[in-house]
N, C-alpha and C positions, 0 to 999 in steps of 0.2 A: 245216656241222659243223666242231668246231674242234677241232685235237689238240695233245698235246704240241712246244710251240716256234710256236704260232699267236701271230702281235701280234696283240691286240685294243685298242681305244678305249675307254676310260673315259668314263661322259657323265654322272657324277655331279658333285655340287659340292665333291667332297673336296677337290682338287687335282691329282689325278694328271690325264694326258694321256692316257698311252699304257703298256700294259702285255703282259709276255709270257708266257703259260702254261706253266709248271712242270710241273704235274702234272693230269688230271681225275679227280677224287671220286666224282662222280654223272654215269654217261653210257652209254651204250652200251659194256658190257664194260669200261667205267673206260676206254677208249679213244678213242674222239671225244665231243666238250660239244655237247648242241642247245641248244637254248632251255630257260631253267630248268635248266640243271644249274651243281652248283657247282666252281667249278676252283678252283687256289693259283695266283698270279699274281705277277711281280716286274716292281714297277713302275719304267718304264724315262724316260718322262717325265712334266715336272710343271710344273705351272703357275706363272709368277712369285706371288709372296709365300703361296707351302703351310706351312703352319703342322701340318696333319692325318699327311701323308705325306710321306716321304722317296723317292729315287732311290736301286734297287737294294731295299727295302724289301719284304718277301717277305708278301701279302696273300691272304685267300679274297675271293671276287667270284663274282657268277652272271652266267649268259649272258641279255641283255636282248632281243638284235638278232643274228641270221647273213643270212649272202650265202646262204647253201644254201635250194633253197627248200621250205617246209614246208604240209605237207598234212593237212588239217582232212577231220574226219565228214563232213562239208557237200560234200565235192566240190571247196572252193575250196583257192587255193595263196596264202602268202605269201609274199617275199621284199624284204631290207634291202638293201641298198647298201656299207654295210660292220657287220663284227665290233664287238660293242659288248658292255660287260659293268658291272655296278656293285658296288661293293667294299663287304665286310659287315666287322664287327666277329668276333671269335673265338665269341661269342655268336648271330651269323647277323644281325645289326641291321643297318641299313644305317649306313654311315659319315655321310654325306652324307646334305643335307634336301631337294634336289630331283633332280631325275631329268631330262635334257634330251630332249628328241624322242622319237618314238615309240616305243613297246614290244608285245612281242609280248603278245596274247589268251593264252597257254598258261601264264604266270604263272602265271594264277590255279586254274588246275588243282593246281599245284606248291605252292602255300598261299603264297605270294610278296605277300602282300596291301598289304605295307608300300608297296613298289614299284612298284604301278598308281596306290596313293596319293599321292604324290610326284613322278611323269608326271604328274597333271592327270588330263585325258581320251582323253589318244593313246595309244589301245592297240589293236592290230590284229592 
């Protein structure tokens, strides 16, 4: 679960690196982001030659990936490694055309479809 002042990792191919949560939108009591929900995020670093985004640059982004770990119908549990998230347009589009390493299964609950599209097939 990730709250107000969480870094997260960007694993899109915007530019960004590294980003800090502002505020959560869609969460648990607008208080902690799981998987699938959407925060504002200020992006804190960035890749050499970003063209898309800026440093300091105030973004919406959903949760891709949490260290907390998450519990499924089925009985089974997931869990990531680290906080990850991918940055949308004002529109909710994604910025970025691929999506790096895996993503959680819960997307597609969320209607997030773009997203599993652009991961490939690693979604867990």
């Amino acid at each position: 679960m990730l709250q107000r002042g969480s870094v997260v990792e960007i694993v899109d191919n915007s530019g960004a690196r590294v980003g800090k949560c502002i505020c959560v939108l869609e969460g648990f009591f607008n208080k902690t982001a799981v998987v699938g929900s959407l925060i504002v995020l200020s992006i804190r670093g960035i890749r050499s030659g970003s063209r898309r985004v800026k440093a300091g640059q105030v973004s919406l982004a959903v949760i891709v990936r949490t260290k907390a770990w998450t519990k499924f119908k089925d009985g089974s549990q997931s869990r990531f490694q680290r906080n990850c998230a991918v940055l949308l347009t004002r529109k909710k589009q994604i910025l970025g055309t691929k999506v790096f390493g895996p993503v959680s299964r819960q997307l597609r609950k969320k209607k997030y479809l773009r997203i599993l599209l652009a991961s490939g097939s690693n979604f867990f």
